[in-house]
C-alpha positions as CSV (number, residue, x, y, z in Angstrom):
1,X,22.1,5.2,14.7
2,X,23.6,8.6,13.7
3,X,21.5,10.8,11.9
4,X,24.6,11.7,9.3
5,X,24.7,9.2,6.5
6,X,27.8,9.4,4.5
7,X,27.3,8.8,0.8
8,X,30.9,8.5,-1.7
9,X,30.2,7.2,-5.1
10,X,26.5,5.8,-5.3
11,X,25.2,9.0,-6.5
12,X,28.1,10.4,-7.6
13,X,28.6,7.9,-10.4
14,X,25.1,8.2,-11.1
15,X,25.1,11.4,-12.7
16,X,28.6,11.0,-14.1
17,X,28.1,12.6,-18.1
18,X,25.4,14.7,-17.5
19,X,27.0,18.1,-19.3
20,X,27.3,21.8,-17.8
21,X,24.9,20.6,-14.8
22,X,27.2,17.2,-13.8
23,X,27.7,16.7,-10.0
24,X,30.8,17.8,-9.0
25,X,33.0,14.9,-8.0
26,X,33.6,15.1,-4.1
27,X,36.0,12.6,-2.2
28,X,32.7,12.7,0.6
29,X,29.5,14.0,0.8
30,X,27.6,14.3,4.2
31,X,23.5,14.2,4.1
32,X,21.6,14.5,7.3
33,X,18.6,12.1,6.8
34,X,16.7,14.9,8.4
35,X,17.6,16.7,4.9
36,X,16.5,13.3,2.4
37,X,13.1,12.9,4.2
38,X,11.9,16.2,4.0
39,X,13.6,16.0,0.3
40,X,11.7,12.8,-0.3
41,X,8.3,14.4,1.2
42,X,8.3,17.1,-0.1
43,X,8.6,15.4,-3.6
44,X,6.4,12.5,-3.0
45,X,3.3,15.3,-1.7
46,X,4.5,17.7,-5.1
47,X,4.2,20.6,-2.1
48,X,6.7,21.9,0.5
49,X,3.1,22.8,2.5
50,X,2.0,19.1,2.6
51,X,5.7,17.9,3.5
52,X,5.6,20.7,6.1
53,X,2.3,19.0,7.5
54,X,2.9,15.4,7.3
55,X,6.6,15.4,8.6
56,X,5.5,17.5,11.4
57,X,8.2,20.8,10.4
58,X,8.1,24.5,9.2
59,X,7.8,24.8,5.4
60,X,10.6,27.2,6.0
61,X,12.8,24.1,7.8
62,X,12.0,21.9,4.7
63,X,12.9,24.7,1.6
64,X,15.9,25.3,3.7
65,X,17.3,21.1,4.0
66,X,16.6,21.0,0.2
67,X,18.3,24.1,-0.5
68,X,21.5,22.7,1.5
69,X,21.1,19.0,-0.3
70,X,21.5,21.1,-3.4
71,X,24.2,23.5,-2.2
72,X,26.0,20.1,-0.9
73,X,25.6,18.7,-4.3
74,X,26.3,21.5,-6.6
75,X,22.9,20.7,-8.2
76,X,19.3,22.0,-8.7
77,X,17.2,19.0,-7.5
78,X,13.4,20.6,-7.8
79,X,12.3,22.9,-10.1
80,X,10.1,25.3,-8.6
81,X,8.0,28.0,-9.5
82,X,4.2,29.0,-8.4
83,X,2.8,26.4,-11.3
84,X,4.5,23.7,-11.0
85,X,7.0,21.2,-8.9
86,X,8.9,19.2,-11.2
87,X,12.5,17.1,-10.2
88,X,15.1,17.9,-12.6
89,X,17.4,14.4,-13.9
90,X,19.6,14.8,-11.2
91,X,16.7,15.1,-8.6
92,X,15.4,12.2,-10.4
93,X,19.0,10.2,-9.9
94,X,18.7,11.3,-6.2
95,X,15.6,10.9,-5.2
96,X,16.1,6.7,-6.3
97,X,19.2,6.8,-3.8
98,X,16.8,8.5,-0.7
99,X,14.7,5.5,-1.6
100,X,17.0,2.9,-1.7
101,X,19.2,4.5,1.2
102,X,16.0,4.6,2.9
103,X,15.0,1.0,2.5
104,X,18.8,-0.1,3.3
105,X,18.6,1.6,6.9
106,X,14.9,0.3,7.7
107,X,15.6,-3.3,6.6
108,X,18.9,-2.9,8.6
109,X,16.8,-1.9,11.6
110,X,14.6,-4.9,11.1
111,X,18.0,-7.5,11.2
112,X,19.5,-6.1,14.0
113,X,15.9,-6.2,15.7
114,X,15.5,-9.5,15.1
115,X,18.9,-10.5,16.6
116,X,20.2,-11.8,13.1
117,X,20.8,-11.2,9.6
118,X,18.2,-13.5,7.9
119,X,15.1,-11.1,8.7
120,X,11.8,-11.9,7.2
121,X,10.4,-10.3,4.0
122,X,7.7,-7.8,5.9
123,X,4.0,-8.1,3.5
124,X,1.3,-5.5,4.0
125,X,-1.8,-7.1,2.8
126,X,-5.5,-5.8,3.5
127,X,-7.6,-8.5,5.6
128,X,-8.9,-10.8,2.4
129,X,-5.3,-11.5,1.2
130,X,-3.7,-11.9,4.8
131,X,-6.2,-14.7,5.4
132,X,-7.2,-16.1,2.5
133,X,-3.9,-15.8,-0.4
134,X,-1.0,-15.4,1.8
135,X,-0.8,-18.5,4.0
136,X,-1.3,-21.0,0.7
137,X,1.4,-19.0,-1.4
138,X,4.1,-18.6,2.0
139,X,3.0,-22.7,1.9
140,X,4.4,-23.6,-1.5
141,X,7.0,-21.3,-1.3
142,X,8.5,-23.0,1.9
143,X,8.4,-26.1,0.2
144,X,11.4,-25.0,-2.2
145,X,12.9,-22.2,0.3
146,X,12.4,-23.4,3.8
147,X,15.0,-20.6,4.8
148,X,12.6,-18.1,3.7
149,X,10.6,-16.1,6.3
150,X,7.7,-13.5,6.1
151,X,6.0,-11.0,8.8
152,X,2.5,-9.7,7.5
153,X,1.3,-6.4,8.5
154,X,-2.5,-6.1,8.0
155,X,-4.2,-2.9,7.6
156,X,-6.7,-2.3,4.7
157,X,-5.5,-1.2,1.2
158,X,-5.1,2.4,1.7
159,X,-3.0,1.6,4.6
160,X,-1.1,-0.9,2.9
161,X,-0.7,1.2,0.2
162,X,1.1,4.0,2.5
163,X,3.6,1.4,4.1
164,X,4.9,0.7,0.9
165,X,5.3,4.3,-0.3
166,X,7.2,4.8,3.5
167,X,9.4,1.9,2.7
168,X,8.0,-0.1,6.4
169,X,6.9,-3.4,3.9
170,X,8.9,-5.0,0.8
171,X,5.8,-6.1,-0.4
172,X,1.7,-5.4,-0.6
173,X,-1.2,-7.7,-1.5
174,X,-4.4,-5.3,-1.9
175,X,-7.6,-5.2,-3.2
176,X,-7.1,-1.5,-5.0
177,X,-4.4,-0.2,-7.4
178,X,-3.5,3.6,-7.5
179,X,-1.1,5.6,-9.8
180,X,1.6,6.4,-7.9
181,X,5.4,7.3,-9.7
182,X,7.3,5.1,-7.3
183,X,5.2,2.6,-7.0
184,X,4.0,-0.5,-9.5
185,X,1.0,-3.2,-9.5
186,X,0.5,-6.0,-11.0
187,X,-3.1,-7.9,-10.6
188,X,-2.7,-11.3,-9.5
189,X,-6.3,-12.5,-8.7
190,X,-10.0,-12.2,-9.4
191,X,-12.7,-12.7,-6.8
192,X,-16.2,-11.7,-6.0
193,X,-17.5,-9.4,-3.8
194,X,-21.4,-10.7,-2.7
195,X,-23.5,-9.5,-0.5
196,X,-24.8,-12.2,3.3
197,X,-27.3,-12.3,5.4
198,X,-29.3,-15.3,7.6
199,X,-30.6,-18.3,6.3
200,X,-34.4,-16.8,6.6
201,X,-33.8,-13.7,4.2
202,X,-35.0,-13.2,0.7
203,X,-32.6,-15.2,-1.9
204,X,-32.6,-12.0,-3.9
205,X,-33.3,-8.2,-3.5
206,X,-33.4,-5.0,-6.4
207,X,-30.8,-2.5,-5.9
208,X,-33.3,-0.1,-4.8
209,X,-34.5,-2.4,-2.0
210,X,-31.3,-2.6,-0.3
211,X,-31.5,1.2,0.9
212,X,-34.0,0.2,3.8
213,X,-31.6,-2.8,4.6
214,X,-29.9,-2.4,7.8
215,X,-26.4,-3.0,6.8
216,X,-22.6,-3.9,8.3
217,X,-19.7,-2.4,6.5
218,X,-15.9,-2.1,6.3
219,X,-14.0,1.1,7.0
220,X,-13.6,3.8,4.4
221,X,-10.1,2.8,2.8
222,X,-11.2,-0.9,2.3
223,X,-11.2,-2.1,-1.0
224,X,-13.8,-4.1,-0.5
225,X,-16.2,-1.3,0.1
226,X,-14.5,0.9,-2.5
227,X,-15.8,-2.0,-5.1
228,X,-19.5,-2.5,-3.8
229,X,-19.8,1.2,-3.5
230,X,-18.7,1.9,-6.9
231,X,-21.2,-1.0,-8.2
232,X,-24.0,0.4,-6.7
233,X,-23.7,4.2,-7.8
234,X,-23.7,2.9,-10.8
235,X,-27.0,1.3,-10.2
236,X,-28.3,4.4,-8.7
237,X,-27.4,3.4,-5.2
238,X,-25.4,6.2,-3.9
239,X,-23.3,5.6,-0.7
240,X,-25.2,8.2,1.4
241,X,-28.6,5.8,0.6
242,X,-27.2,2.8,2.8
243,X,-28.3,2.4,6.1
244,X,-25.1,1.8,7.9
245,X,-25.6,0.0,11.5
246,X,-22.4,-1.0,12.3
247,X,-19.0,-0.4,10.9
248,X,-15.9,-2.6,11.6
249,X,-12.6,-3.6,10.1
250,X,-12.1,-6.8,10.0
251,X,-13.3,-9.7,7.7
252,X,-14.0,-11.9,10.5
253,X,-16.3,-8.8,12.2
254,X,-18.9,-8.2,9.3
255,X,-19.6,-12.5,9.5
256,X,-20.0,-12.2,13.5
257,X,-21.9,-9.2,13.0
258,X,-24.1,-10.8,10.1
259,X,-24.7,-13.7,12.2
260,X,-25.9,-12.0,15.4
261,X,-28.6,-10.0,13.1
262,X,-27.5,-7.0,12.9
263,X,-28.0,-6.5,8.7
264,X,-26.8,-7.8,5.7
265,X,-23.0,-7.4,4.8
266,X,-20.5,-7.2,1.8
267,X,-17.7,-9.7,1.4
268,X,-15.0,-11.2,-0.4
269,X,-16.8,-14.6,-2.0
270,X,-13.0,-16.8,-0.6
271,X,-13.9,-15.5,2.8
272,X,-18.0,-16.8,3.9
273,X,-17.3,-20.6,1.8
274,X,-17.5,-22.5,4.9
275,X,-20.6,-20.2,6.6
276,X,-22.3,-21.1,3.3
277,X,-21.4,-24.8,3.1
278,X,-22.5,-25.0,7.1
279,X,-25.6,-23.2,5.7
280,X,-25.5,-20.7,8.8
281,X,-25.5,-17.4,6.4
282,X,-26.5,-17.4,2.9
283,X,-25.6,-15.3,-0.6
284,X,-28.4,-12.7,-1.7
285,X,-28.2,-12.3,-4.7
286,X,-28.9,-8.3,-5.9
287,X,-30.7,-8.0,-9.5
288,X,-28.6,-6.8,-12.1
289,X,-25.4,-6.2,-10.2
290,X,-22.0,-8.1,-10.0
291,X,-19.4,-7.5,-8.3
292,X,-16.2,-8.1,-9.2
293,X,-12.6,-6.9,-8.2
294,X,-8.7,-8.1,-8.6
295,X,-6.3,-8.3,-6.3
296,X,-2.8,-6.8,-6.8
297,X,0.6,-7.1,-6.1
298,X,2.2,-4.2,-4.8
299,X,6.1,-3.0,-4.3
300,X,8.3,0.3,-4.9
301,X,9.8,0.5,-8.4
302,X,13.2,2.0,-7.2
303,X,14.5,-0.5,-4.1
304,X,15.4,-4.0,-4.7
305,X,13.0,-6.6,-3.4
306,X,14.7,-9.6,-0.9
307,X,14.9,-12.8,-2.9
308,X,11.9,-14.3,-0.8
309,X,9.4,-11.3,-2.0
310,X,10.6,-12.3,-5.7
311,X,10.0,-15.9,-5.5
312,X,6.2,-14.6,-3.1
313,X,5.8,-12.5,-6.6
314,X,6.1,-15.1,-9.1
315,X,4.2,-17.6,-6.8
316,X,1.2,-14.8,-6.6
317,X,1.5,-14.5,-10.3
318,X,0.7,-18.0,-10.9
């Protein structure tokens, strides 16, 4: 694919009205997609020296594909000065056509990938909602759409989180929200987050008797162990106080783990029902603490979602 995209009307006709600063009406405009990313980054990080760093380029190399976007243009885009980094309404305007031109290309990459034209609606969901919500709500919504095809990509929330921001996923089902301009949540289920261990352990522990637990944990970014930590720093339990004996980062790897002895675990309540039921691990209860936590929905306000992660949406939301 050729790195020059040609753009004609789109954003043109955007900022049609806009007084003394209007775009200037050109029969073509040529943007190197070199140019919109480090545009895009360089908004997205609020800091030509984080753009510089994440895209790999000379902050010199990013100030100077901005500066040409805007000389191309006939427009200020960014409003800089050493306090603040602030998009102007026509960077505003532009900055929803990188994201949309953006999400265009990689779902065109995906179709032509996949040898077709009917590609599947890609979901980044941490480990709890690829195994546990996804297959039941992909279920009912095959019974209406069976045209309707979905890929998952599971990471843990953070991750999932950042594949939606880089337009790779239409769609994210997580177990954290964070404020983010481009992006919007919406919760879409409760659950519980408990603490397992073998049959033989106490049926309930204080807070300040877990700190000489041995115990099995997820990897920082998981919002499973964003929750529990929180919980317990509020009981006094401080992360630092846990004695971590194996980390993993998977679901599936804190139950083997539990059940081979190693320690006690966290985890999601919809994940251990048949370990319980089988009465091979059981729930210890910790005195005085709950944990709860909501699962979201997660998708970029300013690209349009396929039909199938509309109807996944509304299915979620029920």
């Amino acid at each position: 694919m050729t790195r020059d995209f040609q753009a004609t009307s789109d954003f043109t006709s955007a900022n049609n009205g806009r007084g003394d600063n209007e775009v200037k009406k050109k029969s073509e405009l040529n943007f190197d997609l070199r140019q919109l990313r480090s545009f895009i980054e360089a908004v997205r990080e609020a800091s030509i020296t984080r753009a510089s760093r994440k895209l790999g380029l000379g902050q010199a190399t990013i100030s100077h594909h901005i500066l040409q976007l805007e000389a191309s243009l006939g427009v200020q885009l960014i409003q800089r000065n050493s306090k603040s980094f602030a998009l102007t309404e026509q960077g505003t305007a532009f900055l929803s056509f990188c994201d949309d031109t953006f999400s265009r290309l990689e779902r065109l990459r995906g179709e032509i990938g996949s040898g077709g034209f009917n590609a599947p609606t890609i979901v980044a969901a941490s480990t709890i909602p690829s195994a546990y919500i996804l297959p039941g709500a992909v279920a009912a919504i095959r019974l209406s759409y069976p045209e309707y095809s979905f890929r998952t990509i599971i990471n843990n929330s953070r991750e999932s989180i950042e594949l939606i921001k880089e337009g790779r996923a239409d769609i994210g089902i997580v177990g954290r929200s964070t404020r983010h301009p481009s992006l919007e949540f919406h919760r879409c289920l409760s659950d519980e987050i408990v603490l397992v261990g073998l049959p033989s352990m106490p049926d309930s522990i204080t807070p300040g008797e877990l700190k000489s637990m041995p115990l099995v944990v997820r990897e920082n970014g998981s919002g499973t162990r964003s929750a529990y930590e929180k919980k317990l720093s509020g009981k006094g339990v401080l992360p630092g106080d846990l004695r971590i004996a194996f980390e993993c980062s998977t679901s599936e790897a804190i139950k083997e783990a539990v059940a081979f002895g190693i320690g006690v675990g966290f985890i999601s309540n919809l994940a251990i029902k048949n370990e319980i039921s089988l009465g091979v691990m059981k729930i210890i209860r910790i005195t005085g603490v709950s944990i709860k936590r909501d699962f979201f929905i997660v998708h970029h306000k300013n690209r349009r979602l396929p039909d199938a992660a509309r109807e996944l949406i509304k299915v979620l939301k029920k």
